[in-house]
N, CA, C and O of each residue as an XYZ file, in Angstrom:
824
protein
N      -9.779     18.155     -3.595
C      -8.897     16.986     -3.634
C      -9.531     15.880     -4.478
O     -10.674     15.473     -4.272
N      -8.558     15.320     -5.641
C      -9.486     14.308     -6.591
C      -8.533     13.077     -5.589
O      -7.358     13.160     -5.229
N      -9.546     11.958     -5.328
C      -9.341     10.722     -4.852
C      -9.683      9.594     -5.990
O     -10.864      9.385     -6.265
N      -9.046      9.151     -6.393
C      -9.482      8.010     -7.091
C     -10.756      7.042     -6.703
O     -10.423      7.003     -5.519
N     -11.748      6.362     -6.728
C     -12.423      5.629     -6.221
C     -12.058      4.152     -6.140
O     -11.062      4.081     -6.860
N     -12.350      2.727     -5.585
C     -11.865      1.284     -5.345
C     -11.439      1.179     -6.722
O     -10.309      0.909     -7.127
N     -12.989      1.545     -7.719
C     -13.003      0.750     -9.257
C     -11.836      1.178     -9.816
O     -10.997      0.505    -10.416
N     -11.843      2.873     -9.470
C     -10.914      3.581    -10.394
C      -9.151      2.900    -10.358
O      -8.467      2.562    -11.324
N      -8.845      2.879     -9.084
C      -7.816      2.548     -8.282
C      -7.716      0.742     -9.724
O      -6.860      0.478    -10.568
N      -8.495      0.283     -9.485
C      -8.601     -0.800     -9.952
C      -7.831     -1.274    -11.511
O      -7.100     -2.172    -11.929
N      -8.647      0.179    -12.120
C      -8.842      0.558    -13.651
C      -6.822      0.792    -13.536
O      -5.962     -0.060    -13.758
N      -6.687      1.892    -13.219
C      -5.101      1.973    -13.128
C      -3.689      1.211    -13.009
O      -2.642      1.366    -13.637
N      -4.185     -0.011    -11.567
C      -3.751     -1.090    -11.831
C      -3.627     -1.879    -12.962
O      -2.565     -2.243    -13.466
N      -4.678     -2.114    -13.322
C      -4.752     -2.866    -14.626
C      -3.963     -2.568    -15.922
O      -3.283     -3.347    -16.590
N      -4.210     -1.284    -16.114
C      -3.484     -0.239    -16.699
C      -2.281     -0.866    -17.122
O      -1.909     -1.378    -18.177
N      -1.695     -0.651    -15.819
C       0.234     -0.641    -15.785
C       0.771     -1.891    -15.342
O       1.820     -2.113    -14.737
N      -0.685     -3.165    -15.998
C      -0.062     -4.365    -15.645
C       0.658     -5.177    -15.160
O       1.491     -5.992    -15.558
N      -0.053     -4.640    -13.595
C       0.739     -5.146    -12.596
C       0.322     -6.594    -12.262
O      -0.827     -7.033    -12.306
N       1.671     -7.402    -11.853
C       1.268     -8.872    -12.044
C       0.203     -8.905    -10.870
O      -0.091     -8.043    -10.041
N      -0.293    -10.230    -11.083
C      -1.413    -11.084    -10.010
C      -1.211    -10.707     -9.010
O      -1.878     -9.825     -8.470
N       0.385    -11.645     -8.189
C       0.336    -11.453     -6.834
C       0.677    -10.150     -6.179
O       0.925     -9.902     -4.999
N       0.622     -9.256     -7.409
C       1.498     -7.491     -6.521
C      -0.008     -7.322     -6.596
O      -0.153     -6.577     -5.627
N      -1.436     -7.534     -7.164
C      -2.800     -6.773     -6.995
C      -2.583     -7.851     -5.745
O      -2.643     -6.966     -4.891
N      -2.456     -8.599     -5.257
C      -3.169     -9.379     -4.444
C      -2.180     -8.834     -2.804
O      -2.605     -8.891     -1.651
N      -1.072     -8.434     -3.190
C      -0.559     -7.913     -1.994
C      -0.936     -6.238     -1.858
O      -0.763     -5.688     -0.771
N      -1.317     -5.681     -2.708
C      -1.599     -4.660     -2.183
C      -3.124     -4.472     -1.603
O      -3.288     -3.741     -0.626
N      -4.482     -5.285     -2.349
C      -5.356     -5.771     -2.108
C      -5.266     -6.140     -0.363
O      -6.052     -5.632      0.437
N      -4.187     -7.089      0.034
C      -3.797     -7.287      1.589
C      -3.518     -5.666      1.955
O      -4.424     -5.199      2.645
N      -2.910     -5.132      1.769
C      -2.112     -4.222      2.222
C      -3.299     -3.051      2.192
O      -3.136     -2.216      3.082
N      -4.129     -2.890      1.584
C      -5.749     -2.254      1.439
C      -6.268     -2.593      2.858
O      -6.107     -1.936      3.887
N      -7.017     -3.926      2.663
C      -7.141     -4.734      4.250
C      -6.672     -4.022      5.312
O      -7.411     -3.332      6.015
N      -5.622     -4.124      5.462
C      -4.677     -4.211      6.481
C      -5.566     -2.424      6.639
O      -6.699     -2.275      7.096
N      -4.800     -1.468      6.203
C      -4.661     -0.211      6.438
C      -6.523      0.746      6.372
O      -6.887      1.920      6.437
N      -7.075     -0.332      6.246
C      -8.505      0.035      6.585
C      -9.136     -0.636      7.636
O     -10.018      0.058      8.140
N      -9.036     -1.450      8.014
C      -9.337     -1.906      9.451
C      -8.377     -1.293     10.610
O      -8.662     -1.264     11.807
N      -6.888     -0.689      9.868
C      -6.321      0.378     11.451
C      -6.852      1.705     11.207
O      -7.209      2.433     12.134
N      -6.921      2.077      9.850
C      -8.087      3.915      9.640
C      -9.124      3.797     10.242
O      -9.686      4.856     10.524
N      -9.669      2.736     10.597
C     -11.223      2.717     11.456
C     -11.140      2.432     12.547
O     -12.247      2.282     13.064
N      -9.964      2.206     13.469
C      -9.428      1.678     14.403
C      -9.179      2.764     15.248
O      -9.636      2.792     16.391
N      -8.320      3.885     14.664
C      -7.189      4.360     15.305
C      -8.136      5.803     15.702
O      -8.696      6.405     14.787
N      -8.254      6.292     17.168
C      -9.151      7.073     17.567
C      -8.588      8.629     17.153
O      -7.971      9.264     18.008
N      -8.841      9.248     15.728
C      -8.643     10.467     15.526
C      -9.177     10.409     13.867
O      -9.344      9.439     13.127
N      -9.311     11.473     13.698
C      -9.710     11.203     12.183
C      -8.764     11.501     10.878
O      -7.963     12.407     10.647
N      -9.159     10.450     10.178
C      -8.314     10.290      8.731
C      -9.341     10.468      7.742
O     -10.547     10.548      7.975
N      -8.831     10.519      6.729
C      -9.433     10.455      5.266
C      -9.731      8.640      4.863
O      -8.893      7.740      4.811
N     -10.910      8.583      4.674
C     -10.705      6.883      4.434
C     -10.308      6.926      2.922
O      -9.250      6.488      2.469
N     -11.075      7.378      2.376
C     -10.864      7.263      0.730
C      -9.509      7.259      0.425
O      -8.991      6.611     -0.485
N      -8.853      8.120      1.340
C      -7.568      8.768      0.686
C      -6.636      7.564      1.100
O      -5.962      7.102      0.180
N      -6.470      6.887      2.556
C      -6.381      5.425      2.752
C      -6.169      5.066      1.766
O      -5.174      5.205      1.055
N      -7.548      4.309      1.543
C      -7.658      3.199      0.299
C      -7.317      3.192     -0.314
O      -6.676      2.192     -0.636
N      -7.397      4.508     -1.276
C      -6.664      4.803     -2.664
C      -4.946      4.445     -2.981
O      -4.317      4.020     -3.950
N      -4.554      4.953     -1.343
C      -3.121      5.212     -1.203
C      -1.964      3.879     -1.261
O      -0.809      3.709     -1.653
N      -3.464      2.776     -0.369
C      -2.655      1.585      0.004
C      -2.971      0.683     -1.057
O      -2.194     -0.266     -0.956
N      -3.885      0.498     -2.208
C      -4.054      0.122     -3.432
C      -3.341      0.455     -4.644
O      -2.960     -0.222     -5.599
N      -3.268      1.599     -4.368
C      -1.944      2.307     -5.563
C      -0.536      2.210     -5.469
O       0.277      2.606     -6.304
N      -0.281      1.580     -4.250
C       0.985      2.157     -3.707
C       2.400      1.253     -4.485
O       3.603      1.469     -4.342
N       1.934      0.554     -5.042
C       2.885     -0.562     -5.872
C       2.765     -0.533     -6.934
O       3.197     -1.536     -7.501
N       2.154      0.540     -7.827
C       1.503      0.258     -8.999
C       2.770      0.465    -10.445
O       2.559      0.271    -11.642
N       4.023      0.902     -9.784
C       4.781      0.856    -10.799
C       6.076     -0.311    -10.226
O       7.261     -0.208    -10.544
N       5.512     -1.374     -9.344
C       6.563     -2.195     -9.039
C       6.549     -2.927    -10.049
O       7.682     -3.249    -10.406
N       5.516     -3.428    -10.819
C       5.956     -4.932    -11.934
C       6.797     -4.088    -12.774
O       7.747     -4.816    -13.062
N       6.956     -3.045    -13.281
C       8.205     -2.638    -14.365
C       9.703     -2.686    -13.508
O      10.806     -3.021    -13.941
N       9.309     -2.212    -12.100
C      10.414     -1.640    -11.609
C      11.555     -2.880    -11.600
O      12.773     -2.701    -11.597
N      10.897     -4.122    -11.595
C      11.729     -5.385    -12.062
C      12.928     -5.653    -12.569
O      13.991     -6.147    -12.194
N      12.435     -5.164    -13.575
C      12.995     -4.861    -15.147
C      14.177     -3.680    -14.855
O      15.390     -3.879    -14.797
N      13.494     -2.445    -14.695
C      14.285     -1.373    -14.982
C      14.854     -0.319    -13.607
O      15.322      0.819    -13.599
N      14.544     -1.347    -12.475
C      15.443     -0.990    -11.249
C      14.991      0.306    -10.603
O      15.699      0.848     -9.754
N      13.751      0.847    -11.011
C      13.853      2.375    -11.119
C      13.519      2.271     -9.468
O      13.518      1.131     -9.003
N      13.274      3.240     -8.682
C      12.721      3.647     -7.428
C      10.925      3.553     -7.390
O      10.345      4.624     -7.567
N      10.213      2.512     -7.202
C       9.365      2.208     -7.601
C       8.460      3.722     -6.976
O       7.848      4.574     -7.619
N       8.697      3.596     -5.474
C       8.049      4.511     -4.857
C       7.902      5.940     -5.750
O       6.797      6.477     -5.819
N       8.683      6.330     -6.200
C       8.662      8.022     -6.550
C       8.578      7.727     -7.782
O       8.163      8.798     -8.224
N       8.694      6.889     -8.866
C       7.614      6.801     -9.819
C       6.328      6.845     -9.827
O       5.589      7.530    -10.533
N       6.004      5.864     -8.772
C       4.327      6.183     -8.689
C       3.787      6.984     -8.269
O       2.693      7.238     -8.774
N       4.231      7.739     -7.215
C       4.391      9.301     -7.261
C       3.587     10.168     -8.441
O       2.494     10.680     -8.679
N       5.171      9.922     -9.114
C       5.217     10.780    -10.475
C       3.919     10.609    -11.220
O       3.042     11.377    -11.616
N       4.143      9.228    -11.265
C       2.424      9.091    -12.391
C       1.016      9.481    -12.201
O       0.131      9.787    -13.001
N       1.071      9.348    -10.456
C      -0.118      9.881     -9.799
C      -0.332     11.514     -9.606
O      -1.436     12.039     -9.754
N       0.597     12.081     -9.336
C       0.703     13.805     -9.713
C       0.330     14.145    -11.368
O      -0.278     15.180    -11.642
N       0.836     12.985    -12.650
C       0.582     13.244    -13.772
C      -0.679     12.600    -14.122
O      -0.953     12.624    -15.322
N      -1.640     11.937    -13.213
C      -3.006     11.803    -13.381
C      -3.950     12.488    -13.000
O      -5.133     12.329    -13.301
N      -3.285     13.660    -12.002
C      -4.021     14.698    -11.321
C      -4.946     14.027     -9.632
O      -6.031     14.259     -9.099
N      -3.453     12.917     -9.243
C      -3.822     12.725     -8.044
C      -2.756     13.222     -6.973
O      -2.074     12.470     -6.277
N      -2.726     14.515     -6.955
C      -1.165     14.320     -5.935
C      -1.433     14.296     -4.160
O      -0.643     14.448     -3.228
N      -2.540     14.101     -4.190
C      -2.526     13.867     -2.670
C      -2.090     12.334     -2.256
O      -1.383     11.749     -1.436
N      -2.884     12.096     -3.244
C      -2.569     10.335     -3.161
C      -1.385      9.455     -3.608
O      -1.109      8.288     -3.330
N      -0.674     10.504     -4.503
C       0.786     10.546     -5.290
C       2.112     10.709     -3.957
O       3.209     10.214     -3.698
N       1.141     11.752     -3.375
C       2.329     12.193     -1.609
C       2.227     10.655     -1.098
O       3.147      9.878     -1.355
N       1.387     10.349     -0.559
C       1.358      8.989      0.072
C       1.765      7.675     -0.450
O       2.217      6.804      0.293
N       1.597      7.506     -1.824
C       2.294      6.449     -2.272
C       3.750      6.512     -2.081
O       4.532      5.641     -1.701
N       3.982      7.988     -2.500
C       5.692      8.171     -2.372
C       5.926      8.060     -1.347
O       6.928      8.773     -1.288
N       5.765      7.649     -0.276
C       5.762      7.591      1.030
C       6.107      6.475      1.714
O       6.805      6.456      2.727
N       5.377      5.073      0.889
C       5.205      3.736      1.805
C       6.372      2.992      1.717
O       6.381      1.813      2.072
N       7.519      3.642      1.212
C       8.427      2.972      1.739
C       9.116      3.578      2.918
O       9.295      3.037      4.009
N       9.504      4.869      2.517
C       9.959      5.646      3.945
C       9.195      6.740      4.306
O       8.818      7.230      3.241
N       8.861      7.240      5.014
C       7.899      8.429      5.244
C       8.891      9.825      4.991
O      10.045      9.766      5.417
N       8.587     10.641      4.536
C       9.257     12.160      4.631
C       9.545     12.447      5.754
O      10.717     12.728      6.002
N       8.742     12.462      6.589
C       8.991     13.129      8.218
C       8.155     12.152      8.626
O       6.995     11.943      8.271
N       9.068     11.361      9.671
C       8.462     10.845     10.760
C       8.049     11.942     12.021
O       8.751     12.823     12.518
N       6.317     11.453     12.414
C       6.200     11.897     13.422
C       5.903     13.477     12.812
O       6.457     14.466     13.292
N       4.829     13.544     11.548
C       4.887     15.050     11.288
C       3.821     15.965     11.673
O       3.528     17.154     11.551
N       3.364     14.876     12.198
C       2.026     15.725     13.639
C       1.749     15.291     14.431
O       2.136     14.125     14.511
N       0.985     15.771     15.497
C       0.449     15.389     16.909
C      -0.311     14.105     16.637
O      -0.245     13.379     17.629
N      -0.994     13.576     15.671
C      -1.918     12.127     15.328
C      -0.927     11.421     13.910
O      -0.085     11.838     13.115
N      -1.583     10.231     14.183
C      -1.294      9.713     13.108
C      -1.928     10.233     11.405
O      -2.914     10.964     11.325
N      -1.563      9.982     10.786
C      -1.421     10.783      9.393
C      -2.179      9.526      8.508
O      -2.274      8.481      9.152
N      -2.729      9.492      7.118
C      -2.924      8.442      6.218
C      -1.391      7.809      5.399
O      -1.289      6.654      4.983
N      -0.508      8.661      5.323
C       0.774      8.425      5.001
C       1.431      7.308      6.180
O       2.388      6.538      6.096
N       0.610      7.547      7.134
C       1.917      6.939      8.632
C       0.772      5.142      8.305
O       1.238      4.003      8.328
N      -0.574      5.495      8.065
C      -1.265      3.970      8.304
C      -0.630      3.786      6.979
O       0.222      2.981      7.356
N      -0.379      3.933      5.600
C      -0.416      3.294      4.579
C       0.982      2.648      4.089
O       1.260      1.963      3.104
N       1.894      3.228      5.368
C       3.079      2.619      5.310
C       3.544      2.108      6.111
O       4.637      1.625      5.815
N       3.085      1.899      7.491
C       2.961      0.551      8.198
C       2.200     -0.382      8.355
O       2.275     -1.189      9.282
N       1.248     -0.385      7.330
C       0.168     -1.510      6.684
C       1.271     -2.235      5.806
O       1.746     -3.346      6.041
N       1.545     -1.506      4.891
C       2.755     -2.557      3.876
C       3.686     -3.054      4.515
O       4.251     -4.031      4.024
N       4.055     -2.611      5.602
C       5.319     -3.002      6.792
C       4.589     -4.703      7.344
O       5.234     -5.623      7.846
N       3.604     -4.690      7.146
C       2.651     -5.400      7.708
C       2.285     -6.840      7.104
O       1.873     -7.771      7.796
N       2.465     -6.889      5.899
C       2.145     -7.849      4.712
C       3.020     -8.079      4.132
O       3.711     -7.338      3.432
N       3.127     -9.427      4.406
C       4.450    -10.297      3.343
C       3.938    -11.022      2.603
O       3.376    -12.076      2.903
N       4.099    -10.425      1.233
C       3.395    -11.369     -0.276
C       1.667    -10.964     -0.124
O       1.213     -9.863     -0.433
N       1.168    -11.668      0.208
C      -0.671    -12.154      0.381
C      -1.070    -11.865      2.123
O      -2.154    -11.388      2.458
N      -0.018    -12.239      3.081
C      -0.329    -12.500      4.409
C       0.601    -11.493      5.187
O       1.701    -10.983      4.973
N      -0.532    -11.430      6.387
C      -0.267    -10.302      7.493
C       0.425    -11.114      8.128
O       0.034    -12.247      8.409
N       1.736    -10.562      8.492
C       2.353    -11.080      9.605
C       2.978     -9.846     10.825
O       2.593     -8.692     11.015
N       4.032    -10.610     11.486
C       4.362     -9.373     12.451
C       5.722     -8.199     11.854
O       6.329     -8.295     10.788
N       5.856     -7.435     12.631
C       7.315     -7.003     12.103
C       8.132     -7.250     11.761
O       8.850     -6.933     10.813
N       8.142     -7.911     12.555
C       9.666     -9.141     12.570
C       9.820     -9.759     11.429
O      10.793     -9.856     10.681
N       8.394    -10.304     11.358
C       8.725    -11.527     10.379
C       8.903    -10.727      8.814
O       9.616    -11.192      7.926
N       8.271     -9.704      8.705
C       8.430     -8.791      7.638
C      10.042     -8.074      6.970
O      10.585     -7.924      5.875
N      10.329     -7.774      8.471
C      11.564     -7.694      8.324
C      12.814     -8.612      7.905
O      13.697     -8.311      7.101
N      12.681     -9.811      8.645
C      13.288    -10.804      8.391
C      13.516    -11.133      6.842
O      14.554    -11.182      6.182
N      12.061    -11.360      6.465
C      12.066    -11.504      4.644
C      12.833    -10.338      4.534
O      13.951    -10.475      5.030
N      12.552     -8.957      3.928
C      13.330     -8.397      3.790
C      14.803     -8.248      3.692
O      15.581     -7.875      2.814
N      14.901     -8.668      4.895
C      16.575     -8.645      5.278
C      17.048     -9.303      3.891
O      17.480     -8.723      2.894
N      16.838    -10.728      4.112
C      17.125    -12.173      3.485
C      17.264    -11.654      2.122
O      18.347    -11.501      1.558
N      15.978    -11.360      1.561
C      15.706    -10.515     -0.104
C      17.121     -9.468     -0.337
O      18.026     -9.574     -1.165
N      16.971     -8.756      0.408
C      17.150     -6.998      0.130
C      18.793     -6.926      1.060
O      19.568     -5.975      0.964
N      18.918     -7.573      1.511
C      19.650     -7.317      2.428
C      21.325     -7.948      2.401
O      22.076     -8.136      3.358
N      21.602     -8.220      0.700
C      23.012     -8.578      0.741
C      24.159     -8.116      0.549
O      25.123     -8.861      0.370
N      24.253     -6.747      0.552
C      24.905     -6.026      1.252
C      25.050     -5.499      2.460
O      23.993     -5.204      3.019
N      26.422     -5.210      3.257
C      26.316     -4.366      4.381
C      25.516     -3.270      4.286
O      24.314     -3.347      4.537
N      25.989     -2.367      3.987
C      25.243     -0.943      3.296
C      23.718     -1.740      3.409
O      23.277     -1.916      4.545
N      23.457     -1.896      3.025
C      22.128     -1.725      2.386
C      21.584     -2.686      3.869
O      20.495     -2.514      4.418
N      22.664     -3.717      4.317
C      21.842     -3.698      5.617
C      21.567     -3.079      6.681
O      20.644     -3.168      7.490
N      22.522     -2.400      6.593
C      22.283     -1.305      7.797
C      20.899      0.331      7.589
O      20.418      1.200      8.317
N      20.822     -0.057      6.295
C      19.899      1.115      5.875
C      18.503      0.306      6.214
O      17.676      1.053      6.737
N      18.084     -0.956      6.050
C      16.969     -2.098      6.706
C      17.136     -1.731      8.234
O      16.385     -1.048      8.931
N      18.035     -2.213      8.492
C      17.671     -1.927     10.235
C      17.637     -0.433     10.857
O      17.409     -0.484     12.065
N      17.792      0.802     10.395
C      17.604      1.738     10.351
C      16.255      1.911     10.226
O      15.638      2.388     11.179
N      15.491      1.504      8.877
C      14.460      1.852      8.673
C      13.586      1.085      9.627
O      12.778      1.754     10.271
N      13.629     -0.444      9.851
C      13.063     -0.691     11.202
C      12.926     -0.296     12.597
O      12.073     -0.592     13.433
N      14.174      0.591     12.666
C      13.897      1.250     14.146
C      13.044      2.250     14.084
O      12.526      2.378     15.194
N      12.575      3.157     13.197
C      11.995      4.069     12.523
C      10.661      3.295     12.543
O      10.067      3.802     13.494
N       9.915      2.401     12.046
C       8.974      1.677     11.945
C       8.692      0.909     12.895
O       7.563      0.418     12.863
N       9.446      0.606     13.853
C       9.102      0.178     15.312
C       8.354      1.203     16.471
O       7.472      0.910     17.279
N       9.186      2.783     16.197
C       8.617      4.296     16.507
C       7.237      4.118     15.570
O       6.139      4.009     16.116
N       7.308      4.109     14.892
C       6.060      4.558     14.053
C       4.681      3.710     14.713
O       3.733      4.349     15.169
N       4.701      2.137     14.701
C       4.329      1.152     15.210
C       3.873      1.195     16.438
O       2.825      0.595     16.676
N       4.624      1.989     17.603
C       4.438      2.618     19.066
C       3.316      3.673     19.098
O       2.398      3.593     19.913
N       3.409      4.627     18.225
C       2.924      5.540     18.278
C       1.622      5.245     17.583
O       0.741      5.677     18.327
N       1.065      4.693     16.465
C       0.323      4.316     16.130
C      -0.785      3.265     16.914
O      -1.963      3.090     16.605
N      -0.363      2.914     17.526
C      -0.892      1.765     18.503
C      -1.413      2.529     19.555
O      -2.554      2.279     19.943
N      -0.701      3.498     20.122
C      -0.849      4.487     21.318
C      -2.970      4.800     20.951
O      -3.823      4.479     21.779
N      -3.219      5.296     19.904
C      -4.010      5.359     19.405
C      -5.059      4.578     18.796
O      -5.828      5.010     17.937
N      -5.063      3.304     19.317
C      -5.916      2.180     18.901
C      -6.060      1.320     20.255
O      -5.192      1.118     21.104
N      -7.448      0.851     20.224
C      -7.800      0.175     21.503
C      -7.632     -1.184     21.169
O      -8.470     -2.079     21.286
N      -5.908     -1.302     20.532
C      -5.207     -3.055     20.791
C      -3.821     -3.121     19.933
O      -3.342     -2.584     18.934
N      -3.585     -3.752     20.566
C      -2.182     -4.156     20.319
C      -1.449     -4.193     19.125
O      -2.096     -4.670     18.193
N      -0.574     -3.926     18.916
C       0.179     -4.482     17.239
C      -0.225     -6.239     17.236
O      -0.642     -6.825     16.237
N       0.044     -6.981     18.785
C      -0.408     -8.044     18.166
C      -1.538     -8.719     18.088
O      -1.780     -9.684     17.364
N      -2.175     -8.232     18.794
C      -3.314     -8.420     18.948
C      -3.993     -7.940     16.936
O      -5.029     -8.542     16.650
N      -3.660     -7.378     16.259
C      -4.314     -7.145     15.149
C      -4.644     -8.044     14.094
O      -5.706     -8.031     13.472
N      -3.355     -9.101     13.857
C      -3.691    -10.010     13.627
C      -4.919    -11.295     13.543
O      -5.501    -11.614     12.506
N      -5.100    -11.814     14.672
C      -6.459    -12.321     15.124
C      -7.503    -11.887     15.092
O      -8.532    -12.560     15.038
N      -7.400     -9.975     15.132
C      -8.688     -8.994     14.810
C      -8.918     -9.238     13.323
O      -9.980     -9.705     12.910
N      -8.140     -8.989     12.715
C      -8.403     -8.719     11.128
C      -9.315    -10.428     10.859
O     -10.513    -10.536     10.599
N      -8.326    -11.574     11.019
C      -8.410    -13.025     10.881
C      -7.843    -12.952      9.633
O      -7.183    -12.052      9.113
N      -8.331    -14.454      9.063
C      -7.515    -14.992      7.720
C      -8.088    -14.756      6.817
O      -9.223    -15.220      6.926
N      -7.902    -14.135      5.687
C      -8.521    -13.541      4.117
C      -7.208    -13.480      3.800
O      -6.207    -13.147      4.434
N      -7.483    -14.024      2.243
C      -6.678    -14.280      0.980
C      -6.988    -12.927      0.065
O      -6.187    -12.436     -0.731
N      -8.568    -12.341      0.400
C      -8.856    -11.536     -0.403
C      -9.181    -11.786     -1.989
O      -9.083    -10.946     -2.884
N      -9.594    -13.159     -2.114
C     -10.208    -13.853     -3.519
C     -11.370    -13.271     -3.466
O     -11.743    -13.532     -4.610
N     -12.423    -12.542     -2.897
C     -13.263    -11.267     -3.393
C     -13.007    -10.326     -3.818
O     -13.859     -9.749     -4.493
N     -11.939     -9.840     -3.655
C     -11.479     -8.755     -3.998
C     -10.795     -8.572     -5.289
O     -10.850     -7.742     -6.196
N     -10.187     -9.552     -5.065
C      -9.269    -10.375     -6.348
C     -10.124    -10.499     -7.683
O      -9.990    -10.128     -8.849
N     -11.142    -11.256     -6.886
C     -12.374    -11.332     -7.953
C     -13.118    -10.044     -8.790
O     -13.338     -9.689     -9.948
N     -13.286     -9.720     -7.781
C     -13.791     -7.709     -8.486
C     -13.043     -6.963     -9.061
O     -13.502     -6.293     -9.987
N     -11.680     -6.845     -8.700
C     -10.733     -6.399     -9.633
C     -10.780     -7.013    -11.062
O     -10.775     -6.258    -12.034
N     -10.825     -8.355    -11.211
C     -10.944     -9.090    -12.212
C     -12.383     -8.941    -13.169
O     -12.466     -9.432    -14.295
N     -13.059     -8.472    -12.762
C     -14.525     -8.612    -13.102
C     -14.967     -7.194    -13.606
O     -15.996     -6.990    -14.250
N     -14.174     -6.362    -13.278
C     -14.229     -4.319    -13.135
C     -13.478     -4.191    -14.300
O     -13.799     -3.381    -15.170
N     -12.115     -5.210    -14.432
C     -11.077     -4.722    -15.506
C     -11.908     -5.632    -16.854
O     -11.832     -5.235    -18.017
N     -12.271     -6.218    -16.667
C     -13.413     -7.737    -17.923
C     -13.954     -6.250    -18.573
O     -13.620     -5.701    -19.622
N     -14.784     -5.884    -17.674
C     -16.288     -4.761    -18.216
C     -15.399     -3.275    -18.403
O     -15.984     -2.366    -18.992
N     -14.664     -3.149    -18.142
C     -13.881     -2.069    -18.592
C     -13.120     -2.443    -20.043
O     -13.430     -1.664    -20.943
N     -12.463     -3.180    -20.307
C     -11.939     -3.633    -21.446
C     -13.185     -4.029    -22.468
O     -12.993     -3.702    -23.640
N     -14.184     -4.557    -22.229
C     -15.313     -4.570    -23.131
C     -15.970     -3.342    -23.560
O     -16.310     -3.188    -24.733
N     -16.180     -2.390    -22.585
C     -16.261     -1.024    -22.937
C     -15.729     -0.324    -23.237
O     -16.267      0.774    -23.089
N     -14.392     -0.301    -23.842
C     -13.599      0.344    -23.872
C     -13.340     -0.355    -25.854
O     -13.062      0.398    -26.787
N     -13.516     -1.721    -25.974
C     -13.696     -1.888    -27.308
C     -15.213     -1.576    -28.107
O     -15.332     -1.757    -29.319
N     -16.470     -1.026    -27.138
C     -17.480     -0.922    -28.169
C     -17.181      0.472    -27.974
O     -17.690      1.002    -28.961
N     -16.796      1.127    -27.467
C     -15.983      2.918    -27.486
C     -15.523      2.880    -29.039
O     -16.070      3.573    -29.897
N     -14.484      2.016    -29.292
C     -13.610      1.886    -30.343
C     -14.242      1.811    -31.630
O     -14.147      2.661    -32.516
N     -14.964      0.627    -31.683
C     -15.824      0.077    -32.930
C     -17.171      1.469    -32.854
O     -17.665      1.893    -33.899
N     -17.399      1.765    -32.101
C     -18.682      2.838    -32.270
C     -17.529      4.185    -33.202
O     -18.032      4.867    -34.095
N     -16.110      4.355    -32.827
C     -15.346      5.433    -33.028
C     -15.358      5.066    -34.796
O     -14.754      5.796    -35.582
């Protein structure tokens, strides 16, 4: 199984020039889904985590523009980088394939109720996640009823996930505390500097 590494994850982002605040929400959304992989009493893949909940937006700044299904693009690109484990899970964090597709929680089940989890930069509760949502996404009937669908689904998910951690959905909050993630922010910034400099004495040496 090839896993991308933080830097690599990093390098890719950069790549497909994704704006500021989408590194900085998935950066949260990283956070988030690695403090419940270390949490939740059964074992996961951490790498595969990380990778999953860092990548997982990486074709939203186009999707802007060109409406596409952000999720199963990035998918796509990650199977055509020769990551498809991590390609399954991105395609994932918006709706899961199968809820509930084993006896434990899965890295697919944390990396998509971590994003359930983070609105913009900040962890909040379901609710309040939802709520935005709604408001955004939600001006159609249709399309509202497919939101509250998917929340009842993510409320199950949320139950069951918790079942498996020694604290609460709300209680997680106050566990994690307050980070903006401007270290992180920072290293991304500092990884893509020395990558782009190396990448022009590559050139001029060519």
């Amino acid at each position: 199984m090839r896993i991308p590494a933080r830097r690599d994850c990093y390098r890719i982002m950069y790549e497909m020039k994704m704006m500021d605040h989408i590194v900085v929400h998935s950066l949260q959304v990283c956070r988030v889904a690695m403090f419940l992989a270390n949490s939740i009493e059964t074992n996961l893949d951490l790498n595969l985590v990380q990778a999953g909940a860092l990548l997982h937006d990486i074709t939203k700044t186009r999707s802007i523009e060109t409406r596409e299904n952000h999720a199963q693009t990035a998918r796509e690109l990650l199977i055509s980088l020769d990551y498809p484990e991590v390609g399954a899970i991105v395609g994932q964090h918006v709706l899961l394939d199968k809820y509930f597709a084993s006896d434990s929680p899965t890295e697919a089940d944390v990396v998509n109720y971590s994003d359930k989890r983070v609105i913009h930069d900040k962890v909040g509760s379901l609710t309040q996640r939802m709520n935005y949502i709604m408001k955004r996404y939600g001006t159609e009937p249709e399309r509202r009823e497919y939101i509250k669908r998917l929340w009842e689904k993510t409320r199950l998910l949320e139950s069951r996930l918790f079942h498996f951690c020694p604290f609460s959905p709300e209680d997680m909050e106050g566990l994690l505390g307050q980070d903006n993630c401007s270290p992180e922010f920072s290293d991304y910034i500092s990884t893509n500097s020395v990558n782009t400099i190396n990448a022009g004495r590559q050139s001029t040496v060519r």
